[in-house]
LOVEXDREN-992821 format. One line per field, with one value per atom (N, C-alpha, C, O, CB): x, y, z; atom name; chain; residue number from 1. Coordinates in steps of 0.2 Angstrom, whole numbers, plus 2048, in hexadecimal, padded with zeros to 3 digits. Glycine has a CB too. Example, Ala and Ser with C-alpha at 12.3 -4.5 7.8 and 13.67 -1.06 7.14 Angstrom:
c1	c(842:83E:842:847:839:840:844:840:843:846)
c2	c(7E4:7EA:7F0:7EF:7EA:7F5:7FB:800:806:7FD)
c3	c(827:827:827:82A:82D:823:824:827:828:81D)
a	c(N:CA:C:O:CB:N:CA:C:O:CB)
c	c(A:A:A:A:A:A:A:A:A:A)
k	c(1:1:1:1:1:2:2:2:2:2)
END
This chain:
c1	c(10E:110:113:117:115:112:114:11A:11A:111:121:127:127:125:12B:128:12A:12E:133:129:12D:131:139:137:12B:13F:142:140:142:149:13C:13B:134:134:139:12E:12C:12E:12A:129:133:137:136:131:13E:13D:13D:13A:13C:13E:132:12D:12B:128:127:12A:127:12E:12E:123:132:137:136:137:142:134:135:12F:12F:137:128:122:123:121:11C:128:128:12C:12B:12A:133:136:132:133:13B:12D:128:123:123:123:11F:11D:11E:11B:11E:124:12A:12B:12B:131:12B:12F:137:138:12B:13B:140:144:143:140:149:14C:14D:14E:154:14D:152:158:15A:14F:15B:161:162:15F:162:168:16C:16B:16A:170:16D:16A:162:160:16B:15F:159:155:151:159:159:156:156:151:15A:15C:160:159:155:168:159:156:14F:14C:156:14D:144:143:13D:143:14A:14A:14A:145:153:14F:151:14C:14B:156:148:141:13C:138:13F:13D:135:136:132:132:13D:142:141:141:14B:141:142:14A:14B:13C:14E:155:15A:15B:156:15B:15E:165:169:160:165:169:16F:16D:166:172:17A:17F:183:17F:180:185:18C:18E:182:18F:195:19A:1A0:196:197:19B:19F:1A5:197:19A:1A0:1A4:1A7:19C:1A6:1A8:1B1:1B7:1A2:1AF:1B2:1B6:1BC:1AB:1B1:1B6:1BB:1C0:1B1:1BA:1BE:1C4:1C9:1B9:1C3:1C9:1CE:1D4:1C7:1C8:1CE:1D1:1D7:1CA:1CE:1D2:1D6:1DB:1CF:1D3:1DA:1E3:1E8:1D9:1E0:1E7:1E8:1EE:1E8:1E5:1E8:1EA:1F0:1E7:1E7:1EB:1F2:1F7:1E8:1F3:1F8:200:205:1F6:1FD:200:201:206:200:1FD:1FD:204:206:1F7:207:20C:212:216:20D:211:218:217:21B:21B:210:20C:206:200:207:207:203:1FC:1F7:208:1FD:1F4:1F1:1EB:1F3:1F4:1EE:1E9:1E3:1F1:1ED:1E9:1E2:1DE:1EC:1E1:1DD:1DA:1D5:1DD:1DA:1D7:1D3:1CE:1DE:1D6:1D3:1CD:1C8:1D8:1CF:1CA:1C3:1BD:1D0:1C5:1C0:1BA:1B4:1C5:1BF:1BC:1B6:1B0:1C4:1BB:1B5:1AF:1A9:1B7:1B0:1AB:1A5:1A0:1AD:1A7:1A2:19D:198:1A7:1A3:19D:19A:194:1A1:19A:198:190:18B:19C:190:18B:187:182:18C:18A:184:17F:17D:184:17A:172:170:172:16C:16C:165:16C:16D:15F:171:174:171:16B:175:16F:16D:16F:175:170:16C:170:176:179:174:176:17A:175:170:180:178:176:170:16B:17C:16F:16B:165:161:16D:166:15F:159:154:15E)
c2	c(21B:215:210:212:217:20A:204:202:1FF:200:203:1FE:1F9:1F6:1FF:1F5:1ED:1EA:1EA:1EA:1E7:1E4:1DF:1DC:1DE:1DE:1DA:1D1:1CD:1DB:1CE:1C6:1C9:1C8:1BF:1CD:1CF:1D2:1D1:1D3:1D4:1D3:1CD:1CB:1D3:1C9:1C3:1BE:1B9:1C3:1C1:1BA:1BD:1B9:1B7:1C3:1C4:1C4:1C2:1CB:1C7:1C6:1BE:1BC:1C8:1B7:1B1:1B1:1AD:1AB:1B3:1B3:1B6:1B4:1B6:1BC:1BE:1BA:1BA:1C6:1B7:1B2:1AC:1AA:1AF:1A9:1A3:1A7:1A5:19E:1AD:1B0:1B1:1B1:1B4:1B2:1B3:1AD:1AC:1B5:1A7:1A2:1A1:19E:19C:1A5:1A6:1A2:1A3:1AD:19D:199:19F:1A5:196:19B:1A0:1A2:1A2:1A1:1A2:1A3:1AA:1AF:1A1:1AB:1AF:1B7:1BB:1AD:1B7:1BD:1C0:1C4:1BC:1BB:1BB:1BE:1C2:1B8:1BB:1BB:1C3:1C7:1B7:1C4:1CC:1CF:1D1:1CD:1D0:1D4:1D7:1DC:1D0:1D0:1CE:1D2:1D5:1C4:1D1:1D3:1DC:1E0:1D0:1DF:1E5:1E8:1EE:1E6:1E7:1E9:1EA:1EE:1E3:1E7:1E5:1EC:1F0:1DC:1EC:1F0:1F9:1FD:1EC:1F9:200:200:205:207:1FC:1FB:1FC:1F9:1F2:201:201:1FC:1FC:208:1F8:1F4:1F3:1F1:1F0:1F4:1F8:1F3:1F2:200:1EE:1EA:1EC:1EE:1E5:1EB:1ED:1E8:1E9:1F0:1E2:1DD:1E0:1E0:1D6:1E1:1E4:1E9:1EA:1E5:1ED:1F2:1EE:1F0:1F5:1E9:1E5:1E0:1DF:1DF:1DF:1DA:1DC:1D9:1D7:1E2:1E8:1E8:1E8:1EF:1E9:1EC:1E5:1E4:1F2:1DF:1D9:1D9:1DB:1CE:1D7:1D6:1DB:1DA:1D3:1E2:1E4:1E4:1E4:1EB:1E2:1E1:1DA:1D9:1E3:1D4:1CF:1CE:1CB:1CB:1D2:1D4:1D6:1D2:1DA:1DC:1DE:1DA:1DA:1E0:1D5:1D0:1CD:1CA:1CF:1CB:1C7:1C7:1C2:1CA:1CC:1D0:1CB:1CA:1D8:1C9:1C4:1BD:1B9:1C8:1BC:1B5:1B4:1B4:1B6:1B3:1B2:1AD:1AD:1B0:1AA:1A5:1AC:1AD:19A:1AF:1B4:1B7:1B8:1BA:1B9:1BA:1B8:1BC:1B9:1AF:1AD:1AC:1A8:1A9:1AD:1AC:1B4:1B5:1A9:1B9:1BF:1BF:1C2:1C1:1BD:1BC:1B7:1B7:1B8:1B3:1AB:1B1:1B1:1A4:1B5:1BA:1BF:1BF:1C1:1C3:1C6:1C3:1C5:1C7:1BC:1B9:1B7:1B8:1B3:1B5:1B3:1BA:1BB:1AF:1BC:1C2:1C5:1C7:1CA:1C7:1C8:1C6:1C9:1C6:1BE:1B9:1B8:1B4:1B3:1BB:1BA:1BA:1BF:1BD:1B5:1B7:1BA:1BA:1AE:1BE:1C2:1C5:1C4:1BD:1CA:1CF:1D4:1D1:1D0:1D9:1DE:1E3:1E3:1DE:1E7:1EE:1ED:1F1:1F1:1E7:1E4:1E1:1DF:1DE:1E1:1E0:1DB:1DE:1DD:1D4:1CF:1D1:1CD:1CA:1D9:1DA:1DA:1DB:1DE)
c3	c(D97:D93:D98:D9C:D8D:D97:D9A:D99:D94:D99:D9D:D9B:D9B:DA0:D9F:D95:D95:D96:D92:D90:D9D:DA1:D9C:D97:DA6:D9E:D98:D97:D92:D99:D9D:D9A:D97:D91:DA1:D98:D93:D8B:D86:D96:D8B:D84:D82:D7E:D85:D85:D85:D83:D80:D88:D85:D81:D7D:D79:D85:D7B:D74:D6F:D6A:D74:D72:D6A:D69:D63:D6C:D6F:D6A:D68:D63:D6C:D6B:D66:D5F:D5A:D6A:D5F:D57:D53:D4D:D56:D57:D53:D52:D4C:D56:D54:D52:D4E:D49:D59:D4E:D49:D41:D3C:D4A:D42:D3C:D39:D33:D3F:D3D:D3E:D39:D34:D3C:D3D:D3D:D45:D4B:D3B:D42:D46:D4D:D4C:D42:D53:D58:D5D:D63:D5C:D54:D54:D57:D55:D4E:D5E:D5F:D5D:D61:D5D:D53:D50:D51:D55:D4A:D4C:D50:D53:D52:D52:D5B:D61:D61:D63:D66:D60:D60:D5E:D62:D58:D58:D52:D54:D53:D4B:D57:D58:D61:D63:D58:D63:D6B:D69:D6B:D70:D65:D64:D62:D65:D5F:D5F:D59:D5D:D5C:D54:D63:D66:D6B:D6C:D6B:D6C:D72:D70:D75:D70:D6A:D66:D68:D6A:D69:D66:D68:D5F:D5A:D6C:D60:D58:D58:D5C:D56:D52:D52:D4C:D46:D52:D4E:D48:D46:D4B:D4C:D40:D40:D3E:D38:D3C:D41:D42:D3F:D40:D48:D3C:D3A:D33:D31:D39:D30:D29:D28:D22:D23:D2D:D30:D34:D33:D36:D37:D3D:D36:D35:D45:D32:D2C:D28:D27:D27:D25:D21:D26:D23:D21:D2D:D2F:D30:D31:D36:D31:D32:D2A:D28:D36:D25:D20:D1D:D1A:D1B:D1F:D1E:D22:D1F:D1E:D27:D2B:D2A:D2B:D32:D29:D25:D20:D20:D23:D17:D13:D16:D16:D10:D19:D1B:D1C:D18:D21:D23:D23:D22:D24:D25:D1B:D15:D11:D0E:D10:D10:D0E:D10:D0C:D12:D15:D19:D1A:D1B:D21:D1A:D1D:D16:D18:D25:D0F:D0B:D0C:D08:D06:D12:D12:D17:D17:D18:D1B:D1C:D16:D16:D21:D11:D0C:D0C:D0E:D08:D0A:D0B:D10:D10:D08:D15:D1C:D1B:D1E:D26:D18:D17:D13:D15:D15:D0D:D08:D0B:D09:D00:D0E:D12:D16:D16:D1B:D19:D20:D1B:D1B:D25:D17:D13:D11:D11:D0E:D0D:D0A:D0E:D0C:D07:D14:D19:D1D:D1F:D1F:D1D:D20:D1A:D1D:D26:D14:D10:D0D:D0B:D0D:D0E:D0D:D12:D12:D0C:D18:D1E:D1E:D1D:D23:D1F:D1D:D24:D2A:D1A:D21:D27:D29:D2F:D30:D26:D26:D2A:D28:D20:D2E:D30:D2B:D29:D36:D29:D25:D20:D1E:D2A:D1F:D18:D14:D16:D18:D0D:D07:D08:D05:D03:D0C:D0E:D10:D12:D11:D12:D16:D13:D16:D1A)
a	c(N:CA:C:O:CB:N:CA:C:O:CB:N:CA:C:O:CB:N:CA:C:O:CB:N:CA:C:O:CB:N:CA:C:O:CB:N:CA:C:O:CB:N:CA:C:O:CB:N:CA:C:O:CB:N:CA:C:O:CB:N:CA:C:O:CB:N:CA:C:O:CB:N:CA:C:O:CB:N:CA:C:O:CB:N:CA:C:O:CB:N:CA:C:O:CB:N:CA:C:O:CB:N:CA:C:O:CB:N:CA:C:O:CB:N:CA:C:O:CB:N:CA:C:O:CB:N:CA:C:O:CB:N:CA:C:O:CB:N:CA:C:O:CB:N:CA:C:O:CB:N:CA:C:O:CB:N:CA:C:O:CB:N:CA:C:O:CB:N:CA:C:O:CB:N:CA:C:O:CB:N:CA:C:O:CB:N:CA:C:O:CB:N:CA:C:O:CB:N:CA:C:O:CB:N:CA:C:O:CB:N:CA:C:O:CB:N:CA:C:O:CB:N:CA:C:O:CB:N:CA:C:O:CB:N:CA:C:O:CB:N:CA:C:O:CB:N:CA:C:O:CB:N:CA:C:O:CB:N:CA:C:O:CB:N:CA:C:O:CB:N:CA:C:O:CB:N:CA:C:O:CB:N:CA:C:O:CB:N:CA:C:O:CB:N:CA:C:O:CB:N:CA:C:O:CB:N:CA:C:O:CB:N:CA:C:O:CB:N:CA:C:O:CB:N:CA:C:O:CB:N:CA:C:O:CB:N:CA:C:O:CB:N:CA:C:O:CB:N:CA:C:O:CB:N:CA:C:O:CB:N:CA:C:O:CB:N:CA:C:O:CB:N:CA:C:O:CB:N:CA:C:O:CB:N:CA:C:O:CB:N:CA:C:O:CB:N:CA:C:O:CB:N:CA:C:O:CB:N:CA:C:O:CB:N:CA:C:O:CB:N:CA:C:O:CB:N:CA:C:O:CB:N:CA:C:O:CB:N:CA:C:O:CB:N:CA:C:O:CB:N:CA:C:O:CB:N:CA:C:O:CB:N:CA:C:O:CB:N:CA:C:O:CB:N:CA:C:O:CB:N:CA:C:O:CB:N:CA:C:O:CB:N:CA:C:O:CB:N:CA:C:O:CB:N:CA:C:O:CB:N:CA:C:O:CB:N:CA:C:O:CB:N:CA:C:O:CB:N:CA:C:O:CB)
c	c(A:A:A:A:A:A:A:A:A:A:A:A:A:A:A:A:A:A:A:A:A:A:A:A:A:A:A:A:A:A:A:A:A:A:A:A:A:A:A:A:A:A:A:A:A:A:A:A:A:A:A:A:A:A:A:A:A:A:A:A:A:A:A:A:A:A:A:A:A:A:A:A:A:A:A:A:A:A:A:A:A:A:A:A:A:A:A:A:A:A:A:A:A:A:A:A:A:A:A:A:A:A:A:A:A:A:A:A:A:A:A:A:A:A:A:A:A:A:A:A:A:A:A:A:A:A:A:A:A:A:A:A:A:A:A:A:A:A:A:A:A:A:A:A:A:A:A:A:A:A:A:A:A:A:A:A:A:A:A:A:A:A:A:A:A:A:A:A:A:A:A:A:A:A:A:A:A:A:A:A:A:A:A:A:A:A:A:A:A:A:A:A:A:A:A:A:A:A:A:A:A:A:A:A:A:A:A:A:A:A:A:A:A:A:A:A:A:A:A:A:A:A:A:A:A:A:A:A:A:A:A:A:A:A:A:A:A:A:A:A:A:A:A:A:A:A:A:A:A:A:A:A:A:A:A:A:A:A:A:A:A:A:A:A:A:A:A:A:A:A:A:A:A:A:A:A:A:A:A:A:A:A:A:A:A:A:A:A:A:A:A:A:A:A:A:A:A:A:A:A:A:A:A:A:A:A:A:A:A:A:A:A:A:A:A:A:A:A:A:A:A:A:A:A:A:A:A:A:A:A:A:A:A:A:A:A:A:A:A:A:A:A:A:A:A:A:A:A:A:A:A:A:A:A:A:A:A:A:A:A:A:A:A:A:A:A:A:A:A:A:A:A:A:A:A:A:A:A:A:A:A:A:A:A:A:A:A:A:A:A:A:A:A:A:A:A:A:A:A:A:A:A:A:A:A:A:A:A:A:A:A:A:A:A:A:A:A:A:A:A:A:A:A:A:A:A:A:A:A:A:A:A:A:A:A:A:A:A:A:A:A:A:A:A:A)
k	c(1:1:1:1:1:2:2:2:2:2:3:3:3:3:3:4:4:4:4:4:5:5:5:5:5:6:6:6:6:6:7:7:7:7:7:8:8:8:8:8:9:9:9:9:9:10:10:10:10:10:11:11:11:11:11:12:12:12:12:12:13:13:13:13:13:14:14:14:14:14:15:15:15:15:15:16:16:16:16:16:17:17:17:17:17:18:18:18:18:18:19:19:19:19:19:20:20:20:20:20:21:21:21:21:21:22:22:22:22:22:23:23:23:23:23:24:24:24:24:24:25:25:25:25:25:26:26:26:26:26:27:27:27:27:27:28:28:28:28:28:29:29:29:29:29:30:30:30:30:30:31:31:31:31:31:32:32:32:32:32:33:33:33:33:33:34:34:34:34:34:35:35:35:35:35:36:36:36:36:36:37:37:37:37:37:38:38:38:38:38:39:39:39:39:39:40:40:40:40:40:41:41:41:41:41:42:42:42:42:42:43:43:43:43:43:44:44:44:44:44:45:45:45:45:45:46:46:46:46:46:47:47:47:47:47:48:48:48:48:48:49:49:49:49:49:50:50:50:50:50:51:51:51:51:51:52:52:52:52:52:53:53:53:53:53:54:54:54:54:54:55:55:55:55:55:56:56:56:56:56:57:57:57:57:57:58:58:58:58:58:59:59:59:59:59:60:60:60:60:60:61:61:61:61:61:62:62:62:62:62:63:63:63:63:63:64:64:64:64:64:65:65:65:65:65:66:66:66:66:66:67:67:67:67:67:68:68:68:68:68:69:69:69:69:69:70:70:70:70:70:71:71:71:71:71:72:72:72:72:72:73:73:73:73:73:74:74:74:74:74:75:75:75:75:75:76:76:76:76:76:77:77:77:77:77:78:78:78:78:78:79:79:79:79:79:80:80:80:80:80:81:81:81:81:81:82:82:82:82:82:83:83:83:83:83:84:84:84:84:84:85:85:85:85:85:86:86:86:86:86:87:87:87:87:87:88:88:88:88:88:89:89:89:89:89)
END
């Protein structure tokens, strides 16, 4: 079996993004790179978001706008489109 070199990656994750035609955006780039890669890819944002608003709640306790900078944080990662492994996929 033939190892594929990583600018050989490289040009086919953006041939599969012009395939797709999905922008090549960052994620994206990620997903299309990972895929081609056999790279398993694990989002760890809604994991990373839970643990910030719970310790803003927290803090919330003594600084009532973290609350909402809490509640903002949830909402956004929540709606994230082209989620990985959340709800958008």
């Amino acid at each position: 079996m033939k190892t594929i070199t990583p600018i050989e990656l490289a040009r086919q994750a953006f041939i599969q993004l012009s395939n797709d035609k999905s922008p090549p955006t960052p994620d994206n780039y990620r997903r299309a790179y990972n895929k081609i890669a056999g790279i398993e890819f694990v989002d760890h944002s809604a994991i990373l978001s839970k643990s910030l608003v719970k310790i803003l709640c927290e803090m919330g306790k003594e600084r009532l706008e973290l609350v909402a900078v809490a509640q903002s944080i949830h909402k956004l990662v929540e709606n994230r489109p082209n989620q990985v492994g959340g709800a958008a996929s």
